[in-house]
N, CA and C atoms as a LAMMPS dump frame, in Angstrom:
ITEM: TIMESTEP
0
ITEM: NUMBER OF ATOMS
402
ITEM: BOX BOUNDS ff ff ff
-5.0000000000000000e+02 5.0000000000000000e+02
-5.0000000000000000e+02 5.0000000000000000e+02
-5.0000000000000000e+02 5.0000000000000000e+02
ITEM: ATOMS id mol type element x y z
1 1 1 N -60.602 443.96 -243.601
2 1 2 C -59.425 444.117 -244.457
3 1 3 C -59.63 443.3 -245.732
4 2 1 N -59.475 443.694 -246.971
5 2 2 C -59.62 443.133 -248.166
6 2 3 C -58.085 442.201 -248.404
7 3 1 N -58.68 441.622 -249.217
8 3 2 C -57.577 440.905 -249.32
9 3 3 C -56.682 441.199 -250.9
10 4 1 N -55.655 440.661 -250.972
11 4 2 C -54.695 440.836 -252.038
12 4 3 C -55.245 440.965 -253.441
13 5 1 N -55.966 440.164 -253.531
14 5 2 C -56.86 440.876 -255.146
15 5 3 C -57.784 441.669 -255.009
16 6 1 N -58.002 441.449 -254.188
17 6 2 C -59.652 442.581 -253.806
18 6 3 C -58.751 444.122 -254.166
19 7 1 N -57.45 444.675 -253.241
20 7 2 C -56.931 445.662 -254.018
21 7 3 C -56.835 445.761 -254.499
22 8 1 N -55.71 444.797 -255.546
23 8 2 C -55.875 445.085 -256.861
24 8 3 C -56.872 445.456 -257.968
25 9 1 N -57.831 444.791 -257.446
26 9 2 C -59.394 444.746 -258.592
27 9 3 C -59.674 446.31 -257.804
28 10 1 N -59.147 447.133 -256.468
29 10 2 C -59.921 448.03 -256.678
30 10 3 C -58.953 449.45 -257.079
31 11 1 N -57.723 448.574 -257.071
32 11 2 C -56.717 450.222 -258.239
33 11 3 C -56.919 449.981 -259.767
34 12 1 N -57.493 448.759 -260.407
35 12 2 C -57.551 448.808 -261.909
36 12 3 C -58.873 449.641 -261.844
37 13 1 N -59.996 449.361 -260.965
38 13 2 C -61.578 450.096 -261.329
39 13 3 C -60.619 451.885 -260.922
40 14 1 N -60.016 451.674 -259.966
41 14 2 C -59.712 453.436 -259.717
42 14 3 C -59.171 454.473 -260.977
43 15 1 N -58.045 453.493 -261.438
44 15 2 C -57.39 454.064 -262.513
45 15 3 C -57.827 454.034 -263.745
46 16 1 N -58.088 455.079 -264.491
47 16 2 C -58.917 455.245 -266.26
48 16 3 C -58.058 454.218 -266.55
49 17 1 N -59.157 453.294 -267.665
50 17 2 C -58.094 452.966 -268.595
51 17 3 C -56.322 451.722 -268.122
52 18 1 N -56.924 451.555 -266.648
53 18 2 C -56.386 450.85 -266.702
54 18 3 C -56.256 449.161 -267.092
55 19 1 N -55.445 448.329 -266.668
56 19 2 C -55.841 446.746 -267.898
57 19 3 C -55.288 445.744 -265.938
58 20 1 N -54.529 446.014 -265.77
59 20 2 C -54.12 445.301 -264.563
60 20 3 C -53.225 445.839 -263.489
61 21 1 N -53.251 445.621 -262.287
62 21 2 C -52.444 445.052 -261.336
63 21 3 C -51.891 443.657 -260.559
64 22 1 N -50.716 444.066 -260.37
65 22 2 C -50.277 442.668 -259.572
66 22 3 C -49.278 442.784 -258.071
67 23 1 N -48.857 441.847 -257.445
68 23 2 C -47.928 442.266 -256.595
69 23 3 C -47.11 441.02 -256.545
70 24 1 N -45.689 441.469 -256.75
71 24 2 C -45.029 440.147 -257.122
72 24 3 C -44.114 440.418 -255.744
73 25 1 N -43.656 439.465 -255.134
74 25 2 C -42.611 438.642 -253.947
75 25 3 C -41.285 438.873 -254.68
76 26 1 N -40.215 440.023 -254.212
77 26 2 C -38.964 440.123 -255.131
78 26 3 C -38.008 438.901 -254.716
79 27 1 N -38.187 438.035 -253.438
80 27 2 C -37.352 437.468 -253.322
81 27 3 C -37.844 435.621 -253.921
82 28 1 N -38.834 435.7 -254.343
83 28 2 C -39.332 434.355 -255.646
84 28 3 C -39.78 434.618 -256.335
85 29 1 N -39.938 435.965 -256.504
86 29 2 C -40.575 436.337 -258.186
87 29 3 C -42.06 435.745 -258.647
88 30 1 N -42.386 435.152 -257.067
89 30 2 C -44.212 434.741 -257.395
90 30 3 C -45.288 435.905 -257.271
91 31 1 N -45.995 435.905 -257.706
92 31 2 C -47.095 436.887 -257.96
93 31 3 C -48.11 436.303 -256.921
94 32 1 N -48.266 437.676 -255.897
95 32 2 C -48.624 437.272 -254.462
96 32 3 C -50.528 437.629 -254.918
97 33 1 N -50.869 438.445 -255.722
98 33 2 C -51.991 438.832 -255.594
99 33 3 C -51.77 439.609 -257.233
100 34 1 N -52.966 439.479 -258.175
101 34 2 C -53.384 440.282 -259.229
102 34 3 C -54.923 440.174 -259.428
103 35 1 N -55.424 441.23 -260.565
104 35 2 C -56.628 441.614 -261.01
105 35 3 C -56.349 442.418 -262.408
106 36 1 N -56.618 441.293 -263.217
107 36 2 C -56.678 442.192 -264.391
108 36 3 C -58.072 441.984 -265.522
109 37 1 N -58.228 442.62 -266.549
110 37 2 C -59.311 442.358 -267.492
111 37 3 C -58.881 442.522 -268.806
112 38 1 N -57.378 441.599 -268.644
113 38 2 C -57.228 441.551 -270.48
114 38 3 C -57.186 439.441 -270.801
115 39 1 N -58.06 439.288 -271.678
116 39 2 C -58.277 437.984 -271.789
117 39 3 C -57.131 436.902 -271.713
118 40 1 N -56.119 437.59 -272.538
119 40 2 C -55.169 436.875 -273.081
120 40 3 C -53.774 437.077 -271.85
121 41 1 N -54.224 437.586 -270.399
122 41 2 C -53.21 437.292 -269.716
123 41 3 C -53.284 436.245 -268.619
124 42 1 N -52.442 435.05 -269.397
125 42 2 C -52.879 433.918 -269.059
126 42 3 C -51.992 433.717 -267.761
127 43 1 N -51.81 432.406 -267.013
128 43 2 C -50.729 432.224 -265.882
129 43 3 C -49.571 432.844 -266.095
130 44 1 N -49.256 431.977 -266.995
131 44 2 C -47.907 432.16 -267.76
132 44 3 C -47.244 433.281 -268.101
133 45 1 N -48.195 434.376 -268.714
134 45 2 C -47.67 435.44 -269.375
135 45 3 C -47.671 436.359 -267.751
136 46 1 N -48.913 436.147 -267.289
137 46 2 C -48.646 437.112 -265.428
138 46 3 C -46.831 436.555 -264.966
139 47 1 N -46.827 434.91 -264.967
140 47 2 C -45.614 434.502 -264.177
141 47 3 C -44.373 435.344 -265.437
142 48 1 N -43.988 435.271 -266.277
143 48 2 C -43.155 436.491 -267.084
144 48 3 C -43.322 437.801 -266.857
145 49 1 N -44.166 438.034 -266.13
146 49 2 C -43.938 439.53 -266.34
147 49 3 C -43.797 440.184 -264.844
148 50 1 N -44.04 439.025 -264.196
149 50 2 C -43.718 438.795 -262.249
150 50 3 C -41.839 438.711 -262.494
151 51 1 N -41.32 437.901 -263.326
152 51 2 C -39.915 437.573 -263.395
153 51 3 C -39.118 439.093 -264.228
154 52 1 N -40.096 439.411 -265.264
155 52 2 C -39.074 440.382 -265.646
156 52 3 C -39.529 441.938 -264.527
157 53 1 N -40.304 442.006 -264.203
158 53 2 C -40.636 443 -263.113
159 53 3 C -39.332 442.951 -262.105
160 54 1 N -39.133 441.476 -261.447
161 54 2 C -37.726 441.201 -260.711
162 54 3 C -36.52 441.162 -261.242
163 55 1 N -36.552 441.355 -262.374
164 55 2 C -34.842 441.235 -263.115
165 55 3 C -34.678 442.704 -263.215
166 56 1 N -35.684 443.794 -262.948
167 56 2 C -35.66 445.099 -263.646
168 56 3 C -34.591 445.659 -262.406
169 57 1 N -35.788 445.415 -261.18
170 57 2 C -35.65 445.881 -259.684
171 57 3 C -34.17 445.049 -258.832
172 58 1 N -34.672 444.159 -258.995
173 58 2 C -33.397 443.209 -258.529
174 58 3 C -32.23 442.262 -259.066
175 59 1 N -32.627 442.505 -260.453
176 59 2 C -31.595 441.817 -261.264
177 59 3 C -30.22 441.659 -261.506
178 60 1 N -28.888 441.112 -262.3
179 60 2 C -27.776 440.551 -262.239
180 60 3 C -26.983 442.081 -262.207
181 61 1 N -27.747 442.93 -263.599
182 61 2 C -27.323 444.072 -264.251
183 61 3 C -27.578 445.212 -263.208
184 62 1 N -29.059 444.932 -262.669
185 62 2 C -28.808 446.106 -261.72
186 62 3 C -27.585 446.19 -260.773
187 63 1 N -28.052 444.492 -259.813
188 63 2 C -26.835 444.633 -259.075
189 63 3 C -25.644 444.882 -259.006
190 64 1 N -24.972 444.559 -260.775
191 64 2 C -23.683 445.143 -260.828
192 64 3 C -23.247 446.554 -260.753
193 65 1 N -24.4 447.091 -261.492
194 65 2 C -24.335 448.793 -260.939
195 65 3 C -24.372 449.372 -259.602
196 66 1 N -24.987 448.846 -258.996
197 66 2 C -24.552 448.947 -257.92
198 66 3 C -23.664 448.763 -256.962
199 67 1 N -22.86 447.914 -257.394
200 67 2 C -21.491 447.526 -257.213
201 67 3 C -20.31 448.285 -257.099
202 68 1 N -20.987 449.185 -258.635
203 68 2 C -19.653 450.217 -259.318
204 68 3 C -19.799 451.43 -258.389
205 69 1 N -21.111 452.066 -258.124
206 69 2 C -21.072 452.878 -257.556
207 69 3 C -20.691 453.08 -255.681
208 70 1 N -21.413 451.63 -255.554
209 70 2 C -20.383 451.356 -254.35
210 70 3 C -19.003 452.016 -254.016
211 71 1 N -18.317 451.096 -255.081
212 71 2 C -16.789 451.053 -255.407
213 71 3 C -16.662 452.736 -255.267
214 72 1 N -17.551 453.416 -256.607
215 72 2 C -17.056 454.293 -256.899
216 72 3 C -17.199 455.661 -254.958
217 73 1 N -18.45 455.227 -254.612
218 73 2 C -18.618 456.333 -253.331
219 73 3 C -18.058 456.042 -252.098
220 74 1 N -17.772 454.543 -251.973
221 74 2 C -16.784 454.128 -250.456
222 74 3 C -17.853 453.483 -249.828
223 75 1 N -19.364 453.494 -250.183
224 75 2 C -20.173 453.214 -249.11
225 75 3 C -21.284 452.39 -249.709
226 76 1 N -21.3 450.933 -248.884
227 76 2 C -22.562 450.052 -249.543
228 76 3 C -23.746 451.186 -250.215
229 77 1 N -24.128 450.374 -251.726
230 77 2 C -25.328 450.751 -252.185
231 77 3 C -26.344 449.854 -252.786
232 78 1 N -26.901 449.57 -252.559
233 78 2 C -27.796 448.544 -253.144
234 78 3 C -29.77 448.399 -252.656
235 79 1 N -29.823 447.858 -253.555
236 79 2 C -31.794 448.07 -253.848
237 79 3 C -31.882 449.663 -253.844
238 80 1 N -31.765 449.923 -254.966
239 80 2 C -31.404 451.358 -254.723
240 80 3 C -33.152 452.192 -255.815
241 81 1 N -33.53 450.839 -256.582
242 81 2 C -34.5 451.266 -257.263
243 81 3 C -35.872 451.176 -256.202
244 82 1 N -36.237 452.593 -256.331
245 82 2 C -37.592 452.632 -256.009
246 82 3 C -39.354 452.353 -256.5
247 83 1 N -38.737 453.023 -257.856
248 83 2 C -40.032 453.141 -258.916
249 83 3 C -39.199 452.626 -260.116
250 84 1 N -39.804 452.395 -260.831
251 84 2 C -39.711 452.324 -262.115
252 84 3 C -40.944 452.547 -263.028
253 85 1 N -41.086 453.785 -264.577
254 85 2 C -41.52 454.503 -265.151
255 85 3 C -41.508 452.636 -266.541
256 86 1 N -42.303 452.983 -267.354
257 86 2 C -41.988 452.129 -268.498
258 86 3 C -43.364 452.491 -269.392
259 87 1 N -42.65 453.38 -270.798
260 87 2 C -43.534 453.498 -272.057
261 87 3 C -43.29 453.138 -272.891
262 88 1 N -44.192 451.937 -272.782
263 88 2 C -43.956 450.585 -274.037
264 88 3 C -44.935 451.226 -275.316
265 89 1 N -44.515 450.283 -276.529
266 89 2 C -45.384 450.423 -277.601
267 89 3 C -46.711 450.808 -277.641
268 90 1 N -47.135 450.11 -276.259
269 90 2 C -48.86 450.403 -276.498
270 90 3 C -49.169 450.623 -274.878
271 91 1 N -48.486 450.091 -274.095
272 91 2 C -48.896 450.473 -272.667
273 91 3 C -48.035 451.359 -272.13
274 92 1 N -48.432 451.766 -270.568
275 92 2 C -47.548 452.587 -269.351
276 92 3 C -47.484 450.979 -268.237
277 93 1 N -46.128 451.176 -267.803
278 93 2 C -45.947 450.382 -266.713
279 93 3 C -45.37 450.755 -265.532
280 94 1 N -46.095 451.084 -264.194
281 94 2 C -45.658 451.8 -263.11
282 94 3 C -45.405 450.878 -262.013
283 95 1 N -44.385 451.015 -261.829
284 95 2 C -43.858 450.173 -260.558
285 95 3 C -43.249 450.554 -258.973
286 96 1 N -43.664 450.045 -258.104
287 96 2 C -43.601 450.627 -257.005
288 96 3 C -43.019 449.827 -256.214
289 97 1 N -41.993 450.194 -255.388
290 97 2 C -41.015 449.03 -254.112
291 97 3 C -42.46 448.695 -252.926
292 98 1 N -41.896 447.862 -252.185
293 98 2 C -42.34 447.873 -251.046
294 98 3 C -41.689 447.556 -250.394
295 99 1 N -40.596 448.049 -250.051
296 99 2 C -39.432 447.758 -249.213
297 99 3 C -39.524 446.459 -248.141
298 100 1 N -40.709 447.127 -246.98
299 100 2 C -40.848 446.425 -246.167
300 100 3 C -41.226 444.924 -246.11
301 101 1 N -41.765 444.655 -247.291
302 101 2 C -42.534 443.638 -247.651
303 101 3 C -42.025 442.678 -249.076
304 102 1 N -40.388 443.379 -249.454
305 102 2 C -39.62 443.116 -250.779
306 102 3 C -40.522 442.541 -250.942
307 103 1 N -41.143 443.048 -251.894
308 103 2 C -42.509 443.393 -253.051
309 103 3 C -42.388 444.413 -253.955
310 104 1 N -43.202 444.509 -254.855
311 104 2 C -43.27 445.134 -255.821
312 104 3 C -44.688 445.287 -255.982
313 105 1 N -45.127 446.573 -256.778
314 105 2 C -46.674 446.374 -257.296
315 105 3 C -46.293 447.201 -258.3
316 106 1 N -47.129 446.301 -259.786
317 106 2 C -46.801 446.846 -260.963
318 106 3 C -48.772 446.777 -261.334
319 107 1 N -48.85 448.301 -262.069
320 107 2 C -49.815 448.905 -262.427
321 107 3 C -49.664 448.841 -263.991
322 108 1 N -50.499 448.473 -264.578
323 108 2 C -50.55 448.279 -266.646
324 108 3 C -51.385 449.133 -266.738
325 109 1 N -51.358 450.129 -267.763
326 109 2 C -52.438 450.657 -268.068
327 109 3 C -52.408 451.226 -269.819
328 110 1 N -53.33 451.379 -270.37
329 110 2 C -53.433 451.681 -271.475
330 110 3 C -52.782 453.3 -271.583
331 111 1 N -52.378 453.651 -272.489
332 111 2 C -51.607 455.046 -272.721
333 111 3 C -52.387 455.567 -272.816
334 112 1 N -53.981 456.024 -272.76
335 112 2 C -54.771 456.97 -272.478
336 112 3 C -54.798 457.436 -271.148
337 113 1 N -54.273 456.817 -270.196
338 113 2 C -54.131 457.222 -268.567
339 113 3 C -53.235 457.958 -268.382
340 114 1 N -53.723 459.096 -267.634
341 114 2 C -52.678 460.196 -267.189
342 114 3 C -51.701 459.551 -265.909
343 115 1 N -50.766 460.144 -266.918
344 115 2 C -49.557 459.528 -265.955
345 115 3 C -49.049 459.586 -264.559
346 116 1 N -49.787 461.335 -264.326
347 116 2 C -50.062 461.268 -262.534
348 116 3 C -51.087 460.535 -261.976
349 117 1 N -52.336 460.344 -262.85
350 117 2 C -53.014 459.738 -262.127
351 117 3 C -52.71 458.682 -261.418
352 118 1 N -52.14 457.397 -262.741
353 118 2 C -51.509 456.443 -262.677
354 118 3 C -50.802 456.709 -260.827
355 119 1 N -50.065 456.808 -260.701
356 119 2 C -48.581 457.078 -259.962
357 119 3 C -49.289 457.056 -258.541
358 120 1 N -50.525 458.816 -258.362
359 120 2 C -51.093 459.169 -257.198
360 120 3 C -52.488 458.076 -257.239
361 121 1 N -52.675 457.19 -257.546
362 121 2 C -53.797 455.758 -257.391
363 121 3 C -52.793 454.972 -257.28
364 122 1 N -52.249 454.541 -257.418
365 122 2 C -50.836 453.548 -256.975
366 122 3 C -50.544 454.053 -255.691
367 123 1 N -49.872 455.085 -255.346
368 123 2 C -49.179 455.483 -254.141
369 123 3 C -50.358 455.529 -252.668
370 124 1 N -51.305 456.183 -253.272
371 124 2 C -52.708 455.908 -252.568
372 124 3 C -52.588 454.513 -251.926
373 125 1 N -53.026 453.559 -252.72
374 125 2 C -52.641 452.64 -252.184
375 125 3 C -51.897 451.239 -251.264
376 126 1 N -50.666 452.348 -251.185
377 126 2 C -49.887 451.598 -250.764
378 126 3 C -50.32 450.816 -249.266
379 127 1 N -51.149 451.565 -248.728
380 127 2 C -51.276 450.946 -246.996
381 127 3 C -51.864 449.863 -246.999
382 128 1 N -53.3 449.779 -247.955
383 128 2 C -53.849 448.656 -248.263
384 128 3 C -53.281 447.588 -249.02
385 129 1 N -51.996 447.686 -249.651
386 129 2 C -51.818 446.583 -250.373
387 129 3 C -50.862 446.052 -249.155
388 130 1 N -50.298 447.138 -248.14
389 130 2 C -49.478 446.688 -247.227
390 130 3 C -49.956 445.753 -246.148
391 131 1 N -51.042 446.547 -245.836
392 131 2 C -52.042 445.971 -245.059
393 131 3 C -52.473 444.223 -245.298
394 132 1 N -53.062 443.847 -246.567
395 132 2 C -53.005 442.66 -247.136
396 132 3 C -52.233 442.191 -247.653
397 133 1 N -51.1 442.27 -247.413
398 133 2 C -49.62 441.359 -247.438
399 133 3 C -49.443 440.62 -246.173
400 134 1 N -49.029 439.34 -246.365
401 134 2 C -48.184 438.144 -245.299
402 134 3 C -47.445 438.81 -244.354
């Protein structure tokens, strides 16, 4: 069984064009395992982008929406995000739950990567990143 970066290092070689993976812990927002090959992503900028990855999925704003719709259907709703899509200025950012493991794995990739690819090399993955999780 590989371990937590070893996946990662082997969905950035899978995916064109991709720059990194990581897998962040939704309930401390620590970054359990990454592999990336852009110079300038230092601790710091991984630990920001582990925190805003968790404010997206689990955050104040989500949770209040979820609240409303609660309210609004009669029936608890919450962690209701699965994926999340993101086309930034210069990158794609694909994000994936792991319910079982409240985790997350977020995929960077340069906007030359096809966007299914992206998604079906991510989803591929999921057993092995499950697999090498705590």
């Amino acid at each position: 069984m590989a371990n937590l970066n070893e996946v990662c290092q082997n969905i950035v070689s899978d995916v064109q064009d991709a720059l990194a993976c990581g897998v962040v812990d939704l309930n401390t927002g620590m970054m359990m395992g990454v592999h990336h090959t852009v110079p300038y992503f230092t601790q710091s900028y991984l630990d920001a982008v582990a925190a805003a990855a968790v404010e997206m999925m689990r955050g104040k704003t989500v949770r209040r929406v979820e609240q409303l719709i609660s309210k609004h259907r009669g029936v608890e709703t919450k962690e209701v995000f699965e994926e999340i899509f993101i086309n930034s200025a210069n990158v794609f950012h694909f994000m994936a739950l792991i319910r079982a493991k409240q985790s997350l794995v977020v995929l960077v990739t340069k906007k030359t990567t096809n966007q299914g690819m992206g998604w079906a090399s991510l989803r591929a993955s999921m057993d092995d990143i499950i697999a090498a999780l705590p």
